[in-house]
C-alpha positions as CSV (number, residue, x, y, z in Angstrom):
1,X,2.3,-22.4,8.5
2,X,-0.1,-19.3,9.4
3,X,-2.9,-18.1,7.8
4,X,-4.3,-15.1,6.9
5,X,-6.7,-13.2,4.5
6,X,-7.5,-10.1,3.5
7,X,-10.9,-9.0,2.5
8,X,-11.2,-5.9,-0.3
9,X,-13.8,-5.2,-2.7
10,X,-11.6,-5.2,-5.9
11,X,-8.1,-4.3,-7.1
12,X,-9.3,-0.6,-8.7
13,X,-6.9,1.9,-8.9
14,X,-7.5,3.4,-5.7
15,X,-5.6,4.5,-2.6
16,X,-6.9,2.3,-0.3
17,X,-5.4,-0.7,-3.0
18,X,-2.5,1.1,-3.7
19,X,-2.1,1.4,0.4
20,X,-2.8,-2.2,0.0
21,X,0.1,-3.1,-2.3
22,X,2.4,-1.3,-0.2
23,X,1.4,-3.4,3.2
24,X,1.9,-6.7,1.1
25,X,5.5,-5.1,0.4
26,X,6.4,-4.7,3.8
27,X,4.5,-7.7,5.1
28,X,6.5,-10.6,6.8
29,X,5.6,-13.5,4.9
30,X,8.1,-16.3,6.0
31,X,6.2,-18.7,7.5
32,X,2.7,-17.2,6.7
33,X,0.2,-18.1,3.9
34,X,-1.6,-14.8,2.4
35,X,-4.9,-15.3,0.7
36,X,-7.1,-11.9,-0.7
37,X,-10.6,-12.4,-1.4
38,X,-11.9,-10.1,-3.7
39,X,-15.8,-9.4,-3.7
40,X,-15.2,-8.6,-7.8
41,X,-11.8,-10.0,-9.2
42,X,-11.1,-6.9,-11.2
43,X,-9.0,-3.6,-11.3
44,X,-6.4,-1.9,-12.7
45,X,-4.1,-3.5,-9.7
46,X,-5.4,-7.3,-10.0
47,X,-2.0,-7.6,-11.5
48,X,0.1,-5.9,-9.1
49,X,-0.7,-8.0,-6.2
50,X,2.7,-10.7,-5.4
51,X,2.6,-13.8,-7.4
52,X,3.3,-15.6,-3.5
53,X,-0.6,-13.9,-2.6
54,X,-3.8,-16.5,-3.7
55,X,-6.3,-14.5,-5.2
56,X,-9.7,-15.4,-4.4
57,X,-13.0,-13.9,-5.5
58,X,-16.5,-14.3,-3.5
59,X,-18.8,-16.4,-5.1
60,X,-22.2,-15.1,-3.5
61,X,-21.4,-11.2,-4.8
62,X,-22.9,-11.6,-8.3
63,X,-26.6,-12.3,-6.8
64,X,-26.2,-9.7,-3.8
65,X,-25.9,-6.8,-6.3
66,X,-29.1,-6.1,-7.1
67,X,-30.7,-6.3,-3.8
68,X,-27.7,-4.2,-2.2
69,X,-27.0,-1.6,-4.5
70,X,-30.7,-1.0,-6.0
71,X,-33.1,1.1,-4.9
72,X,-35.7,-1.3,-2.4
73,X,-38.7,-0.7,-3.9
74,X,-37.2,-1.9,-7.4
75,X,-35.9,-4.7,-5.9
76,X,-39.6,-5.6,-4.4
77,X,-41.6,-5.0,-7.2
78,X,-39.0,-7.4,-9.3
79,X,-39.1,-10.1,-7.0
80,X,-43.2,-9.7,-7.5
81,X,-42.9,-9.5,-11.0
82,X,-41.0,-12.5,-10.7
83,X,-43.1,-14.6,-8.3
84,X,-40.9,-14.7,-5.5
85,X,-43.5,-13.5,-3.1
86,X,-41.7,-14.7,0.0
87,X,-38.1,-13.2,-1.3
88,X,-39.7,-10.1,-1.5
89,X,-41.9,-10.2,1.9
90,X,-38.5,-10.9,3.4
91,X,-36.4,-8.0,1.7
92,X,-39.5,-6.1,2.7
93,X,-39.3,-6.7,6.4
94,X,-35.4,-7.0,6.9
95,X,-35.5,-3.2,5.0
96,X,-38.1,-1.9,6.7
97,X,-36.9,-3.0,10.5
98,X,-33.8,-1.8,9.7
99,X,-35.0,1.6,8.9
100,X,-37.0,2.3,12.1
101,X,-34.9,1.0,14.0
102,X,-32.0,3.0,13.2
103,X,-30.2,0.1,12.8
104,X,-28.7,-2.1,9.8
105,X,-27.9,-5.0,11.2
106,X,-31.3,-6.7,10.3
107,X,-30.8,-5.8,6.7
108,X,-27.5,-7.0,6.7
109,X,-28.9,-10.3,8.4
110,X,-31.5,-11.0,6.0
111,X,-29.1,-10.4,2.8
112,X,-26.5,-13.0,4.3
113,X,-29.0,-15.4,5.2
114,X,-28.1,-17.5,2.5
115,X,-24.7,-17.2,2.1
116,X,-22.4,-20.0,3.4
117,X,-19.7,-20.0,5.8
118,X,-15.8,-19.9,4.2
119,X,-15.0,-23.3,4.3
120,X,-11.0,-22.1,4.8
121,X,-10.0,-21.2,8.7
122,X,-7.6,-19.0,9.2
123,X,-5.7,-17.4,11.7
124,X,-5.8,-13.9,10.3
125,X,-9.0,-12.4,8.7
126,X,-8.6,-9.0,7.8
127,X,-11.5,-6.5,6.7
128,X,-9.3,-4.5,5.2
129,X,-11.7,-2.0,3.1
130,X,-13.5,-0.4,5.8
131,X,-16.0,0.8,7.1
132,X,-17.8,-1.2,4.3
133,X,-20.6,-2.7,5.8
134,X,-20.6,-5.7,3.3
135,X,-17.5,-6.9,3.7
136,X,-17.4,-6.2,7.6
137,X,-20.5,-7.8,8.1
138,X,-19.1,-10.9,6.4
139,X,-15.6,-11.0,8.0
140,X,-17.5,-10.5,11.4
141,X,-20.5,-13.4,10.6
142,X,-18.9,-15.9,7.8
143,X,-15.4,-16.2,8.0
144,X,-13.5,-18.3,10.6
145,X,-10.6,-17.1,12.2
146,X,-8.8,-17.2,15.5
147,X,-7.9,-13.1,14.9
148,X,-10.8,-10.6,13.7
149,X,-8.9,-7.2,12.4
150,X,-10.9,-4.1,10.8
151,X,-9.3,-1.4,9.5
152,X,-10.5,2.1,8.9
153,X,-9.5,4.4,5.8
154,X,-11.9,7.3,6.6
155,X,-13.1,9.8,8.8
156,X,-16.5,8.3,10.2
157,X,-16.8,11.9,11.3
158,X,-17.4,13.0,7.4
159,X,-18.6,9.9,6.5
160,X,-21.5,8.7,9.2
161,X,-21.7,4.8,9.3
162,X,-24.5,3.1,10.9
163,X,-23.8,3.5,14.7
164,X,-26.1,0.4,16.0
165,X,-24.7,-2.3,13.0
166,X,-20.8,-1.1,14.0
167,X,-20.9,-1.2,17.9
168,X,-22.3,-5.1,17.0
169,X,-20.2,-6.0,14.2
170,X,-16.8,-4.1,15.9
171,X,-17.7,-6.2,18.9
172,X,-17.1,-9.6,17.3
173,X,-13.0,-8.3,16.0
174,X,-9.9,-8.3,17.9
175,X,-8.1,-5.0,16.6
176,X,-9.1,-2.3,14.8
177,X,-6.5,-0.3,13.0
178,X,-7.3,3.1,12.1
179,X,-5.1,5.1,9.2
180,X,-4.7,8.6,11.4
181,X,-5.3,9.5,15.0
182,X,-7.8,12.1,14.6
183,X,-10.0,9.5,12.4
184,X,-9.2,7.4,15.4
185,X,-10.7,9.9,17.7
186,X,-13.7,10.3,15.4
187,X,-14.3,6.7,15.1
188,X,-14.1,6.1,19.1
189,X,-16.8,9.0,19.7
190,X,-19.0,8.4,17.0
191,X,-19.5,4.5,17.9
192,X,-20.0,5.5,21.9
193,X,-18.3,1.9,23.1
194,X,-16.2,2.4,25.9
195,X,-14.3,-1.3,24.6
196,X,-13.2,0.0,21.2
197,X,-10.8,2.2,22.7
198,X,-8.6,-0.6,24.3
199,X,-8.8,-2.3,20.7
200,X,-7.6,0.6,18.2
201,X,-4.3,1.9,17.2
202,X,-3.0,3.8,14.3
203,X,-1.6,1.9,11.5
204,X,0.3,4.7,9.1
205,X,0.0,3.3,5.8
206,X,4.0,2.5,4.6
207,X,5.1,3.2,1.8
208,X,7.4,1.4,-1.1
209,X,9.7,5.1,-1.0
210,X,12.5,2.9,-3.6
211,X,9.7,2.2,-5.8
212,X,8.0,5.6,-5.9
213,X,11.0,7.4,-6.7
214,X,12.2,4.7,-9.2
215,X,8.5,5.5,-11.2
216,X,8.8,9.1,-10.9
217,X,11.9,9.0,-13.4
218,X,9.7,8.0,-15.4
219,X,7.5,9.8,-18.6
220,X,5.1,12.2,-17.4
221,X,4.7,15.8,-18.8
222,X,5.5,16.5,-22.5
223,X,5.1,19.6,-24.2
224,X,6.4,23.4,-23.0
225,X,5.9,24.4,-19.5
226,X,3.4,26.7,-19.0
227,X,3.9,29.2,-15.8
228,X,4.1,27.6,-12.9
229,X,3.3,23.7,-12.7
230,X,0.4,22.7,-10.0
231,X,-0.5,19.2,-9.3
232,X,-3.1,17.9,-7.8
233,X,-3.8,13.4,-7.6
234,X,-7.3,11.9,-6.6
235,X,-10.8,11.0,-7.5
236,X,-13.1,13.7,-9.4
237,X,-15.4,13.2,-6.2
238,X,-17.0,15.8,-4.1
239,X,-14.8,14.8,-0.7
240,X,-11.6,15.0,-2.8
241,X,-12.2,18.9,-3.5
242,X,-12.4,19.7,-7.3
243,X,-14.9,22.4,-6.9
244,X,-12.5,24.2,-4.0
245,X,-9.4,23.8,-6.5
246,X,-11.5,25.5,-9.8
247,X,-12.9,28.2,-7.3
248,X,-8.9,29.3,-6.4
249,X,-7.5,28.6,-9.6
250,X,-10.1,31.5,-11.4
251,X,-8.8,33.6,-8.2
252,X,-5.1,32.9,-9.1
253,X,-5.8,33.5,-12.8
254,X,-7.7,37.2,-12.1
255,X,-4.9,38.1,-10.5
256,X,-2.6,37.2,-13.5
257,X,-0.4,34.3,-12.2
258,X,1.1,32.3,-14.8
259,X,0.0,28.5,-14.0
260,X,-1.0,25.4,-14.8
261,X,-3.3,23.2,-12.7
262,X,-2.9,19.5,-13.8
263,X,-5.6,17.0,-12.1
264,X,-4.2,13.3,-12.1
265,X,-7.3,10.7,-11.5
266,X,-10.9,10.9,-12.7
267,X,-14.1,9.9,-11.1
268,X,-18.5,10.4,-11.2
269,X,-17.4,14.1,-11.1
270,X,-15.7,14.4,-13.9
271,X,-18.6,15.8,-16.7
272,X,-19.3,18.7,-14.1
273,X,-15.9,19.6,-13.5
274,X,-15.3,19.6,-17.5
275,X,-18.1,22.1,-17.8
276,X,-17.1,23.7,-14.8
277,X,-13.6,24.4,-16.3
278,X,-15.0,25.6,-19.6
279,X,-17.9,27.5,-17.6
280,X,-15.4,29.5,-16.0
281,X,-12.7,30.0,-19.0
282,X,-10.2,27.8,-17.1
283,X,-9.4,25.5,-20.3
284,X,-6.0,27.6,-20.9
285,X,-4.5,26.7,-16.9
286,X,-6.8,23.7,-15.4
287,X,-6.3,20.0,-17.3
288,X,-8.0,16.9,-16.2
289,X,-5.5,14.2,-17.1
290,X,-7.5,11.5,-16.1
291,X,-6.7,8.2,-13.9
292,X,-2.8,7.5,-14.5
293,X,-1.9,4.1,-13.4
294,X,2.0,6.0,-12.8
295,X,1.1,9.3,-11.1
296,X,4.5,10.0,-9.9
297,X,6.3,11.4,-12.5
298,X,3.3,14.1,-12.4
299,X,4.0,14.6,-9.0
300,X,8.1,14.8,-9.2
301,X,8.1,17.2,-11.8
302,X,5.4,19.7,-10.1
303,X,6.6,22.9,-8.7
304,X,3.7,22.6,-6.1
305,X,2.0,20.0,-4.9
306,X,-1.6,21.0,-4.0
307,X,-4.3,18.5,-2.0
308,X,-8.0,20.5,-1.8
309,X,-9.3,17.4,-0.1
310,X,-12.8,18.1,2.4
311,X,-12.7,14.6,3.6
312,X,-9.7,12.1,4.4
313,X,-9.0,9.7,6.6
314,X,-5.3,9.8,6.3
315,X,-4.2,11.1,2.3
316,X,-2.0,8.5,0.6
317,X,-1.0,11.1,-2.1
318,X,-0.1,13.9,0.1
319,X,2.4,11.2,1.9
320,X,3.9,10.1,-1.6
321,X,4.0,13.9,-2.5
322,X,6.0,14.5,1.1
323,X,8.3,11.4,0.1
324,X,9.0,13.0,-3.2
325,X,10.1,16.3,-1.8
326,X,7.6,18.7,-3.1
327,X,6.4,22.0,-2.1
328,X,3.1,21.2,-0.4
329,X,0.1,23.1,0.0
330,X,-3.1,20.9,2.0
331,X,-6.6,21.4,3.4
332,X,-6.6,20.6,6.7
333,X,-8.8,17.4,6.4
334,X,-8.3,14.9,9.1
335,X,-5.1,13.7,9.2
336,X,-3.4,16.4,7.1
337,X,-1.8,18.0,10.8
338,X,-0.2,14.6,11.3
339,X,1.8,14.6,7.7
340,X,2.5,18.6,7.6
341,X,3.3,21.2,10.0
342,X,2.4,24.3,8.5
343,X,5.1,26.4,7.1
344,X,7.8,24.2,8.1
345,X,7.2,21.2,5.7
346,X,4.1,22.5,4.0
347,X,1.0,24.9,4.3
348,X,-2.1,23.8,6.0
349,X,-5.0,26.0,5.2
350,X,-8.6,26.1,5.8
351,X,-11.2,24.3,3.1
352,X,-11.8,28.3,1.3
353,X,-10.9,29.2,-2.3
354,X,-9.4,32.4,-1.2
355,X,-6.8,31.3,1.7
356,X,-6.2,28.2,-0.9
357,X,-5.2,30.5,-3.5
358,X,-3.3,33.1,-1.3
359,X,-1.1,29.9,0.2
360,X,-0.6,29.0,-3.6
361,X,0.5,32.8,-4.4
362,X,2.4,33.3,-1.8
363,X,4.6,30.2,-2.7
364,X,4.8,30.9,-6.7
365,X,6.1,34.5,-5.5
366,X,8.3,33.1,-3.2
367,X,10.7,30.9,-4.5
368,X,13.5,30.7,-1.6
369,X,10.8,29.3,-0.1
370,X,9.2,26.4,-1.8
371,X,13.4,25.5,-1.4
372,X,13.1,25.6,2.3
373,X,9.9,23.5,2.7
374,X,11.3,21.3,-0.7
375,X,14.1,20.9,1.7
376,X,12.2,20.2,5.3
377,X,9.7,17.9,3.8
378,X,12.8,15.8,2.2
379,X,14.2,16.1,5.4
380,X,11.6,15.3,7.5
381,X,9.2,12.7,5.6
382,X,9.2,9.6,6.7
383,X,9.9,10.6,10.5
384,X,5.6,9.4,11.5
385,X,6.3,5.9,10.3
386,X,8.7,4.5,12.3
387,X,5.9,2.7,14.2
388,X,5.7,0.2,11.5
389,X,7.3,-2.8,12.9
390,X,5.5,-2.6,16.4
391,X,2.4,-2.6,14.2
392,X,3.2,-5.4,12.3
393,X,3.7,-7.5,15.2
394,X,0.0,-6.4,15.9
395,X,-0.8,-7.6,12.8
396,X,0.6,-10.2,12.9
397,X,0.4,-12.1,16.1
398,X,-1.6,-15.0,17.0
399,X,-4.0,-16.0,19.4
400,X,-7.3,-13.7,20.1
401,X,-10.7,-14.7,20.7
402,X,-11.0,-18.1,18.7
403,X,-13.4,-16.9,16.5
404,X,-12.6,-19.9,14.6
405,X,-14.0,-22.8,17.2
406,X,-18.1,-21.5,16.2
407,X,-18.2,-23.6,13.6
408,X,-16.9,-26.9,15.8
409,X,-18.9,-26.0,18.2
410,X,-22.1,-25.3,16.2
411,X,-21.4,-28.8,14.7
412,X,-21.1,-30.5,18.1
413,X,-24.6,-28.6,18.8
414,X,-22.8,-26.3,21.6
């Protein structure tokens, strides 16, 4: 039997889990063993994942915290608090290398210096959270496999990663699958490695469409409709657009449009955006639902489906909203041009209040056509993902560079 893993941070409600979940759906698991280590064993998914997947959780994560996530010179002074003089010369150095050089690949060396190999091989590892330096640092240096996969959920173009740490890490995997082709572009020309291009494809995330329109029958809105319905799903984060929405729903409401904005998810954002709401007298039209672990009966019963986003990498939610059959207004954040074609199964519209509000009045005045790209987007939804199979095989397949003989070979002093 075959092996493989998948490396995440954690089972939160996110859409990179939720994307995820649905790749364990359509995985082929006859004949293949499917382990998930999480660096945290915790989320609002942790129980959604298939009782046929082991569930692992790193054990070295707990004492990384602190020196990862912390501020250095908190981390130093602690250690010398402490007594751990050479712990914090160490940190020092590996920090301070890292940062004139440009490159993190010396921090990164120094935090994994004590953390041991995975005992498991495999023939599969796959970094599936990425770019997250962490775990593609540890897939790349500590895990054994005969097949190295990465796969990037976001625009590196919006989202700089360290340049020098990913041409060495990206070196050491197989394939790197990438969720859209413009983040594909972007990745290929912000990493300058004339290999990396013979190694990427585009992986469209699939999507469980029974089980997503089987939830949308379910509860969502209670109460009496007020105007027009507006929905919008995702984190209360700067990249997902919050700020853009509230800026074009005070425009629709000076011009006296009868609506109501409804934002599924929540997020570090979401204190600002409260008082941002009540700043601006939007209480009456703009309601923060908060996270929803069932977002699609909110998104079934809008009568437009709105994603302000300034930064994706490919947009779960405006898929599932597509696969639903809504009326879709978008940003046109990477990726967006591959899922809509403006004005015939959607509107695409630049990242400004006022064309984001115009699209969204033109539409509420418009009804006959809302139908027609209701009707186009139903028609035409799932057309981009019939390129799931051949990239399953790529997935799947075996063979590669034999990443998994170091450790043999370091034993037989090679």
């Amino acid at each position: 039997m075959k092996r493989i893993l998948f490396v995440l941070s954690s089972m939160r409600l996110g859409g990179v889990e939720k994307s995820f979940l649905a790749l364990l759906a359509s995985f082929p698991r006859e004949g293949w063993q499917v382990d998930v280590l999480l660096l945290e064993k915790t989320g609002e998914l942790l129980e959604e994942l298939p009782s046929w997947v082991r569930v692992l959780e790193a054990p070295w994560y707990e004492a990384m915290k602190r020196p990862l996530l912390a501020p250095p010179r908190q981390v130093v002074q602690q250690d010398l608090r402490m007594g751990r003089i050479k712990q914090a010369l160490t940190f020092s150095a590996g920090t301070l290398i890292s940062t004139y050089s440009s490159d993190r690949t010396f921090f990164y060396r120094m935090l994994f210096s004590g953390v041991p190999e995975l005992e498991e091989d495999y023939d599969t590892v796959v970094a599936y959270q990425g770019p997250t330096d962490i775990l593609d640092y540890y897939v790349a240096k500590k895990v054994n496999a005969r097949r190295k996969i990465g796969w990037v959920h976001f625009d590196v173009g919006s989202f700089p990663v360290n340049r020098r740490l990913y041409q060495r890490l990206y070196a050491e995997y197989d394939h790197i699958f990438v969720v859209s082709r413009q983040a594909e572009r972007h990745l290929i020309a912000t990493l300058k490695t004339p290999e990396l291009e013979k190694k990427t494809s585009v992986f469209y995330t699939p999507l469980p469409a029974e089980q997503i329109r089987r939830q949308a029958e379910e509860k969502g809105f209670s109460g009496e409709k007020q105007g027009m319905r507006l929905v919008t799903v995702g984190r209360l984060s700067e990249e997902k657009g919050p700020y853009l929405a509230l800026e074009a729903a005070a425009q629709l409401k000076k011009e006296g449009i009868a609506f109501c904005w409804y934002w599924v998810g929540d997020g570090p954002e979401r204190d600002k955006v409260e008082e941002e709401v009540r700043s601006r007298g939007l209480a009456d039209c703009f309601q923060l639902l908060g996270r929803q672990k069932n977002p699609y009966p909110f998104v079934g019963a809008s009568d437009i489906y709105i994603q302000p986003s300034l930064h994706e990498g490919f947009c779960l939610t405006l898929a599932e909203a597509k696969l639903l059959g809504r009326p879709i207004v978008t940003t046109d954040f990477t990726g967006a041009a591959e899922q809509i074609r403006s004005y015939f199964d959607g509107v695409v519209v630049r990242k400004e209040p006022r064309e984001l509000s115009s699209a969204i009045r033109m539409l509420i005045d418009n009804p006959r056509q809302r139908e027609r790209l209701s009707e186009q987007v139903s028609y035409s939804r799932m057309a981009s993902f019939v390129d799931l199979q051949r990239n399953m095989r790529e997935l799947t397949k075996t063979g590669g560079t034999n990443h998994g003989n170091k450790r043999q070979r370091r034993r037989a002093g090679v």
